[in-house]
N, C-alpha and C positions, 0 to 999 in steps of 0.2 A: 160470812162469805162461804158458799160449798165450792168444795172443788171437783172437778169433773174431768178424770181419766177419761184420754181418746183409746179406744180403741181399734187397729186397722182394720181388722177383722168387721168389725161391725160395716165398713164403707164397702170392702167387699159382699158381704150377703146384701147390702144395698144393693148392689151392681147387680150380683145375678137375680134377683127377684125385678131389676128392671130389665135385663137382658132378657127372660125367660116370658114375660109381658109382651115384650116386644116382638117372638117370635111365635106368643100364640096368637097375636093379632095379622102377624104377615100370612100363619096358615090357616087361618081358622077359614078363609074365603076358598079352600080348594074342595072340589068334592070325594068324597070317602072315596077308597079303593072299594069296597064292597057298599051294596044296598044294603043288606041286610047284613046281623053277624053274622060272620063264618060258624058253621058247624063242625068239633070234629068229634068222634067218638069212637071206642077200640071193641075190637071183635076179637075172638080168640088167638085169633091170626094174624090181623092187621091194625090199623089204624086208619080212616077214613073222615076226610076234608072234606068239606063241602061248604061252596060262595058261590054268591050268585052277582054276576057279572052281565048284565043286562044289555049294555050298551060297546061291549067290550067285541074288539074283531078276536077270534081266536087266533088269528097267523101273526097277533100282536100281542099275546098270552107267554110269558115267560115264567116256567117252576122250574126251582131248584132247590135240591135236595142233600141234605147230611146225613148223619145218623143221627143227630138231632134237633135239628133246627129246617125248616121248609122257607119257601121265601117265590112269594107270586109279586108278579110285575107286569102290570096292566095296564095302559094308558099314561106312561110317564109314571105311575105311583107304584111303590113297593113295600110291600108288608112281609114281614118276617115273622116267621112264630115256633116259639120252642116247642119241640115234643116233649112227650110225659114218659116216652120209653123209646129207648133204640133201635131202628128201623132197618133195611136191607135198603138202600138206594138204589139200588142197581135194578131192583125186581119194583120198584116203585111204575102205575099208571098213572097218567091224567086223560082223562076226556071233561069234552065239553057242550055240550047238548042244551040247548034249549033256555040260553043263556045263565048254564049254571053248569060252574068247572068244579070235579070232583076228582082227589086223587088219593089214590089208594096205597098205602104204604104198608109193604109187609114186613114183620116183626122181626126183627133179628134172630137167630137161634143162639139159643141159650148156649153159653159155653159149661163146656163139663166140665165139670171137675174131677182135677188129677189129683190122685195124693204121692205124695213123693217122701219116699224112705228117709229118712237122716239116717245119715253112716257118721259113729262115733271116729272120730279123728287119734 
C-alpha cells in the first residue's frame, strides 16, 4: 500500500491555472488596443511612441504620463508601458494624424552631481 501526502498547495496552483484559463478565454474575443505593435524608440533627447489607431476618434484618445510608465486609452481599452528611462511629463506631446498617435517624451535632465565635504565630528 503507498501512501499519498495532500498537499494544499498543489489544489491551489490547480485553481489559478484554471482561473487564469478562464480569463484568457473571457478576453481573448476583444480586439487589441493597437493594430499593429507599438513603436518606441529613443533619440538623444527623447523618447518617441508610436501606434497606430485606425479606427480610434481622437476626442476619445486618452495619454497619460509618469516619469516612467505611459498609459493610452482608446476605445474602452488601456495599455500601460514602462519606459527604459526617466522622462519630463510635463514637456511630453501627443498628436494624432492619420490614424496613428505619436507621443513624444523628453528625457529627464540628468541630475548633477554634488559632492558634499564630511566635517570630522
Amino acid at each position: 500500500m503507498s501512501v499519498w501526502r495532500w498537499d494544499p498547495f498543489d489544489e491551489l496552483v490547480a485553481l489559478r491555472e484554471s482561473m487564469e484559463h478562464l480569463f484568457e478565454e473571457m478576453y481573448s474575443c476583444r480586439p487589441p488596443l493597437f493594430r499593429d505593435a507599438p513603436v518606441m524608440w529613443e533619440t538623444d533627447a527623447a523618447l518617441v511612441f508610436r501606434a497606430e489607431l485606425p479606427s480610434a476618434d481622437p476626442a476619445r484618445i486618452e495619454v497619460s504620463l509618469s516619469e516612467d510608465t505611459l498609459t493610452v486609452t482608446a476605445e474602452g481599452l488601456r495599455r500601460t508601458i514602462p519606459l527604459p528611462v526617466t522622462v519630463a511629463p510635463g514637456q511630453a506631446r501627443a498628436t494624432f494624424r492619420d490614424g496613428v498617435l505619436e507621443v513624444r517624451m523628453p528625457k529627464a535632465g540628468a541630475e548633477k552631481v554634488t559632492r558634499i565635504t564630511v566635517e570630522a565630528a
